[in-house]
VEXZA-378719 format. One line per field, with one value per residue: residue number from 1; chain; x, y, z of N, C-alpha, C in turn. Coordinates in steps of 0.2 Angstrom, whole numbers, plus 5000, padded with zeros to 4 digits. Atoms other than C-alpha are relative to their C-alpha. Layout:
<rs>
num [NUM|...]
cadena [A|...]
n_px [X|...]
n_py [Y|...]
n_pz [Z|...]
ca_px [X|...]
ca_py [Y|...]
ca_pz [Z|...]
c_px [X|...]
c_py [Y|...]
c_pz [Z|...]
</rs>
This chain:
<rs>
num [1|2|3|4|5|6|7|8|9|10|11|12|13|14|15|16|17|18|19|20|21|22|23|24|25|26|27|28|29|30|31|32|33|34|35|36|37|38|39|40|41|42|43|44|45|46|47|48|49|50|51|52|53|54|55|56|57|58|59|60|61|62|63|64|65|66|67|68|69|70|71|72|73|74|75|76|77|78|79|80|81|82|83|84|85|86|87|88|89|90|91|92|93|94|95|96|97|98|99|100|101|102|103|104|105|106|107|108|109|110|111|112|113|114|115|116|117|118|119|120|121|122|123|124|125|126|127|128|129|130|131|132|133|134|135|136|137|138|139|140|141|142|143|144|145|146|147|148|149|150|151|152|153|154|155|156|157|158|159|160|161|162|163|164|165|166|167|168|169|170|171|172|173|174|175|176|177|178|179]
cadena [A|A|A|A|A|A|A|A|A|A|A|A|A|A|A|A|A|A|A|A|A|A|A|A|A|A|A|A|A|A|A|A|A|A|A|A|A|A|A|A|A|A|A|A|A|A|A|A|A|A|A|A|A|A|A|A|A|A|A|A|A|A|A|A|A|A|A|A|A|A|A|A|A|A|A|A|A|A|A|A|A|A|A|A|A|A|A|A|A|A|A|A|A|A|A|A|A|A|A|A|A|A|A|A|A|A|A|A|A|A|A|A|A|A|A|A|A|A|A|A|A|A|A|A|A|A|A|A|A|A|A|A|A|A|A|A|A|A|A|A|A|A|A|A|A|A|A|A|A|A|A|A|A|A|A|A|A|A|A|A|A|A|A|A|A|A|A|A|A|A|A|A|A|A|A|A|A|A|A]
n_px [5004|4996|5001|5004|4996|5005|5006|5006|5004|5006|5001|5005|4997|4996|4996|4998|4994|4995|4997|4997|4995|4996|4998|4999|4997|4992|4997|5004|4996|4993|5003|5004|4995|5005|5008|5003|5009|5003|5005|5003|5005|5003|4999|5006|5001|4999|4994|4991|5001|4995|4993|5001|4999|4996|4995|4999|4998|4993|4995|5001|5004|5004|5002|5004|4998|5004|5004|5007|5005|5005|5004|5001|4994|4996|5004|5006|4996|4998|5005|5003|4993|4999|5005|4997|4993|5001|4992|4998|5001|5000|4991|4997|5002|4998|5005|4996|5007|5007|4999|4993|4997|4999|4995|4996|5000|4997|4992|4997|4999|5002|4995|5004|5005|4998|4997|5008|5005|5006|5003|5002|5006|5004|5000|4997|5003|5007|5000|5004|4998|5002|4995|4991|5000|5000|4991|4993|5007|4996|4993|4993|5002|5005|5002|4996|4993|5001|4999|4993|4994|5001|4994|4992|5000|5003|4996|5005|4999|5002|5005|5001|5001|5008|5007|5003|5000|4997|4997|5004|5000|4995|4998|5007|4996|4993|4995|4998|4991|4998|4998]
n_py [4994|4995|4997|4995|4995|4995|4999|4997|5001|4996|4999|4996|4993|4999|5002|5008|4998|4998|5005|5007|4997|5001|5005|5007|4998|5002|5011|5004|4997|5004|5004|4996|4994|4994|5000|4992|5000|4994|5001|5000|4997|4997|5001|5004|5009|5000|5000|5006|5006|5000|5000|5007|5003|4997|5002|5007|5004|4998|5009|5001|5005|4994|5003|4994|5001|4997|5002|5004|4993|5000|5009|5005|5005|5001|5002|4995|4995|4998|5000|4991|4997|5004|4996|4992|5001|5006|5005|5003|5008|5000|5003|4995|4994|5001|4994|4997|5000|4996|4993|4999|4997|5005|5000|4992|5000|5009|4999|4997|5004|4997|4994|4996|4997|4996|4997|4999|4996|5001|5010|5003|5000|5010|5004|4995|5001|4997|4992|4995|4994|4996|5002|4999|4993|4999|5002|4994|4992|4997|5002|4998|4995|5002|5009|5005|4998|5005|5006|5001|5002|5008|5004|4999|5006|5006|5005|5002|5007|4999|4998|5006|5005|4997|4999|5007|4999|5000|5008|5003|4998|5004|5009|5001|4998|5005|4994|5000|4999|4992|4996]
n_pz [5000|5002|4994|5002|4999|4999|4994|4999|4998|4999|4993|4998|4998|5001|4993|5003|5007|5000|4997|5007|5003|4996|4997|5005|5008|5002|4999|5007|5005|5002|5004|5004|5005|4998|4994|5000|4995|5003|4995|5005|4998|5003|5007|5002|5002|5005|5001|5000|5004|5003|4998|4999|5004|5003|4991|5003|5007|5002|4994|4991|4995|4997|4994|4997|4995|4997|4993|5000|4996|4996|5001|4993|4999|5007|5009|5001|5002|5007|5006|5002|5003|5007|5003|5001|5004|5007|5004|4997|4997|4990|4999|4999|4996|4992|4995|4993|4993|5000|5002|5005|4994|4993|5003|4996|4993|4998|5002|4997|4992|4995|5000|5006|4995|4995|5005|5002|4994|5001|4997|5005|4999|4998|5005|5004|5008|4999|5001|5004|5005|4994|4995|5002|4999|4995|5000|5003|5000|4995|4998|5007|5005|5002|5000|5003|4994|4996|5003|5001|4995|5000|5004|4998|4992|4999|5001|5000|4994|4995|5005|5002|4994|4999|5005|5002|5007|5003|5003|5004|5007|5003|5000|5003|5007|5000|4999|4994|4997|5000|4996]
ca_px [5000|5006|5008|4995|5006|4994|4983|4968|4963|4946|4943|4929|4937|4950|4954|4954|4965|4976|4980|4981|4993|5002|5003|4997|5003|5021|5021|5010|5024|5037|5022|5016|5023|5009|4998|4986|4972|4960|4944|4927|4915|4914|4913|4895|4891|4891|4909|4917|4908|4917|4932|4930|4931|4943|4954|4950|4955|4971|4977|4973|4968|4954|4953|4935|4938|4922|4915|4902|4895|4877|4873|4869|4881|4895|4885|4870|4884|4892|4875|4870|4890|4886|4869|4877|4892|4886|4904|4909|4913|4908|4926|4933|4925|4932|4922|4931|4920|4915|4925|4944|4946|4946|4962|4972|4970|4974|4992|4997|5004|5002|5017|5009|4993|5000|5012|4995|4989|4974|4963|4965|4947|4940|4937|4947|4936|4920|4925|4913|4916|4910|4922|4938|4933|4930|4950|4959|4942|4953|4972|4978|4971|4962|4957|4970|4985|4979|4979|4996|5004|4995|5003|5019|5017|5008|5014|5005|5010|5003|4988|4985|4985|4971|4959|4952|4946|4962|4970|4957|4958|4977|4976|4961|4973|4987|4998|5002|5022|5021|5015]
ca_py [5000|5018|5027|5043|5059|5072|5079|5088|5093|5102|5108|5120|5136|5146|5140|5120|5129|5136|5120|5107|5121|5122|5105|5090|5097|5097|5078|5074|5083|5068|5055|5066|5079|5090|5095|5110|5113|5125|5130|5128|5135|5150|5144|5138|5118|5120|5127|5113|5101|5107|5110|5091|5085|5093|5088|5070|5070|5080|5062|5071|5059|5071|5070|5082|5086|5093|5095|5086|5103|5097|5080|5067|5057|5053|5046|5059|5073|5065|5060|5080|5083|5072|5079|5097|5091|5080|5076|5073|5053|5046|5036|5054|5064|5063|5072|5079|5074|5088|5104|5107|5116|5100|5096|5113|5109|5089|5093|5102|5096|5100|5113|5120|5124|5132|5143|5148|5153|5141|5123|5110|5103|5084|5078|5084|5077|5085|5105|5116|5132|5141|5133|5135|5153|5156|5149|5164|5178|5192|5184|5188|5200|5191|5170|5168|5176|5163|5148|5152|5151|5134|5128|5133|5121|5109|5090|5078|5062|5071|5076|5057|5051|5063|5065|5049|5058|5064|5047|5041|5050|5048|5029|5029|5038|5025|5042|5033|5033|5051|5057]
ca_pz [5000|4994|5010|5009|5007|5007|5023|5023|5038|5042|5060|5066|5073|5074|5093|5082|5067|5079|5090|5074|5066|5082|5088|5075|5059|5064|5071|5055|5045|5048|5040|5026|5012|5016|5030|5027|5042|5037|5049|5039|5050|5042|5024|5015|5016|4998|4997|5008|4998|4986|4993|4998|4982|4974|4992|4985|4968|4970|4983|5000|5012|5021|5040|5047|5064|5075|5092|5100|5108|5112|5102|5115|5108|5092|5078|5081|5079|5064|5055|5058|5050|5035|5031|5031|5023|5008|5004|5019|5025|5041|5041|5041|5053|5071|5085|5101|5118|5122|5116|5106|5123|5134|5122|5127|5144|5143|5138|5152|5170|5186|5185|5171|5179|5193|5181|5171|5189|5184|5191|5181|5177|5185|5170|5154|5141|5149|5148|5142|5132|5150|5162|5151|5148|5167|5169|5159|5161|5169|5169|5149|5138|5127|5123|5110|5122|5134|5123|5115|5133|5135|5119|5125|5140|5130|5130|5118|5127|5143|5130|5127|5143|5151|5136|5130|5115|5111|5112|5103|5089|5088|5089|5078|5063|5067|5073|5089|5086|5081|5096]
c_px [5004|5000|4997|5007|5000|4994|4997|4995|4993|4999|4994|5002|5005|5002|5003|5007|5006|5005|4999|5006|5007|5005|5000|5002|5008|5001|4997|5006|5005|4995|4997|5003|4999|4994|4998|4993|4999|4992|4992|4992|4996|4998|4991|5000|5002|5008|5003|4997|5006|5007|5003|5003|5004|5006|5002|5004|5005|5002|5001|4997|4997|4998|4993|4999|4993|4997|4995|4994|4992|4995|5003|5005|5003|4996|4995|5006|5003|4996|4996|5006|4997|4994|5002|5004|5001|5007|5005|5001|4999|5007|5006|5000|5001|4997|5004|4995|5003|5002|5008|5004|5003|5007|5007|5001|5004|5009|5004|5002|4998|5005|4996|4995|5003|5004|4995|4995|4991|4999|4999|4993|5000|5000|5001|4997|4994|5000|4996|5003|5001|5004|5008|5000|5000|5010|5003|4995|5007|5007|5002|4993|4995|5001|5007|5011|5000|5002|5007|5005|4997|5003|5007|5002|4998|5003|4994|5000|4995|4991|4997|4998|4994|4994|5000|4998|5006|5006|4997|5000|5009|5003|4996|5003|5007|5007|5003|5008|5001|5000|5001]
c_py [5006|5004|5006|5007|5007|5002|5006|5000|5006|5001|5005|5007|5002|4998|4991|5003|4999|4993|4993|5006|4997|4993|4993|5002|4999|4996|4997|5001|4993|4993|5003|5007|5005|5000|5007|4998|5006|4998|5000|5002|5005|5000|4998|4994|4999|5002|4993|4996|4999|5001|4992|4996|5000|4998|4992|5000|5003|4995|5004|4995|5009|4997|5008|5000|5006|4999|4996|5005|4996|4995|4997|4995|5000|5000|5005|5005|4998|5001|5009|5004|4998|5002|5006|5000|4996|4997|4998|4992|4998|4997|5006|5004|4996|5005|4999|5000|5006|5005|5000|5003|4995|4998|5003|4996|4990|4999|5002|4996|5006|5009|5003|5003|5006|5007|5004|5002|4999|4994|4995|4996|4992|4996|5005|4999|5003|5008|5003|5007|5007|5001|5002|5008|5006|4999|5005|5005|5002|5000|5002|5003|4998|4991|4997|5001|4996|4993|4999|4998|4993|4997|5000|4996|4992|4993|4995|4994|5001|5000|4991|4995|5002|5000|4993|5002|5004|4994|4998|5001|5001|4994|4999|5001|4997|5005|4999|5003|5007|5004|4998]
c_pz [5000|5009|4998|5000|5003|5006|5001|5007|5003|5006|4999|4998|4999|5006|4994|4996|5006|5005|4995|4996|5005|5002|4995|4996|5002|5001|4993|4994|4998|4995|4993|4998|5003|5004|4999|5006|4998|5005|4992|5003|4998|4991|5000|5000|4992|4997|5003|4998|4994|4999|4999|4994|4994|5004|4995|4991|4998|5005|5006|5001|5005|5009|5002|5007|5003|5008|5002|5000|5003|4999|5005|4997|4991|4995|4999|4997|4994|4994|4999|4994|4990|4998|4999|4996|4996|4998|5004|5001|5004|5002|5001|5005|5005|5006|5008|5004|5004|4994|5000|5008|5006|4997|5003|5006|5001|5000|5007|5009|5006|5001|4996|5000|5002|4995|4996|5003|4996|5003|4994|5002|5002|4995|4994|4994|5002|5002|4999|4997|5008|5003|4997|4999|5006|5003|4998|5003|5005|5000|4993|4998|4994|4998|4997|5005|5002|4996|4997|5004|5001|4995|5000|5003|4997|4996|4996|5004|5005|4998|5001|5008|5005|4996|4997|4995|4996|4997|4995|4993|4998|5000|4993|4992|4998|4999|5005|5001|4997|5005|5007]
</rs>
């Protein structure tokens, strides 16, 4: 089998952009020529369908990467993905329990916290958009200030061993010995 060369990957937001630029794009670099992540949030369904398939017939492999936010579970939130996003594939699309934010925050230790003069959360796949924003409110200047000094700190190993969905989705892409 040809090993895939090219990777397309699709995230949400700019918080998703900016922590798959930062952090999986360069480990992906040593499997893969080329890694482009690009957010699709604000794009038309109709655009990234056909982004989509233009992605595929220039030999990206396409990964779609989105939240759970407020589906009761996985498949409910892909099968809303896959309606919206006709060219989407379900074998593609990866859903982060809960929120990209629980991610950030998996990565970091206990030093690292404390240093960020914040509490890590009970559970790091169950964050809300609320609680993570409550954590910096006040302490840096604005969201993406904050999030750049956690990527500074942040470890994926450490990332993989708290978050169960982001193991899951680096087992899941056969990245394990990347990260």
């Amino acid at each position: 089998m040809v090993r895939p060369t090219l990777l397309f990957v699709y995230v949400e937001g700019p918080d998703d952009e900016l922590f798959f630029s930062r952090i999986v794009a360069p480990k992906l670099s040593r499997e893969y020529d080329k890694v482009v992540v690009r957010g699709y949030a604000n794009q038309r369904p109709k655009q990234v369908v056909r982004t989509l398939k233009s992605l595929r017939a220039s030999g990206y492999t396409v990964r779609f990467v989105a939240d759970l936010e407020d589906a009761p579970c996985v498949t409910t939130r892909r099968r809303k993905l896959t309606r919206k996003y006709s060219g989407v594939k379900g074998p593609e699309i990866f859903i982060v329990t809960s929120r990209i934010e629980s991610w950030y925050l998996a990565g970091l230790s206990k030093t690292d916290f404390k240093s960020l003069r914040i509490v890590p959360p009970s559970n790091f796949d169950r964050i809300s958009k609320t609680e993570f924003e409550a954590l910096y409110s006040g302490r840096y200047g604005a969201r993406v200030d904050f999030l750049v000094e956690v990527l500074k700190q942040f470890s994926p190993s450490r990332a993989r061993k708290n978050s169960a969905s982001f193991d899951y989705f680096i087992t899941k892409n056969g990245w394990s010995g990347l990260f």
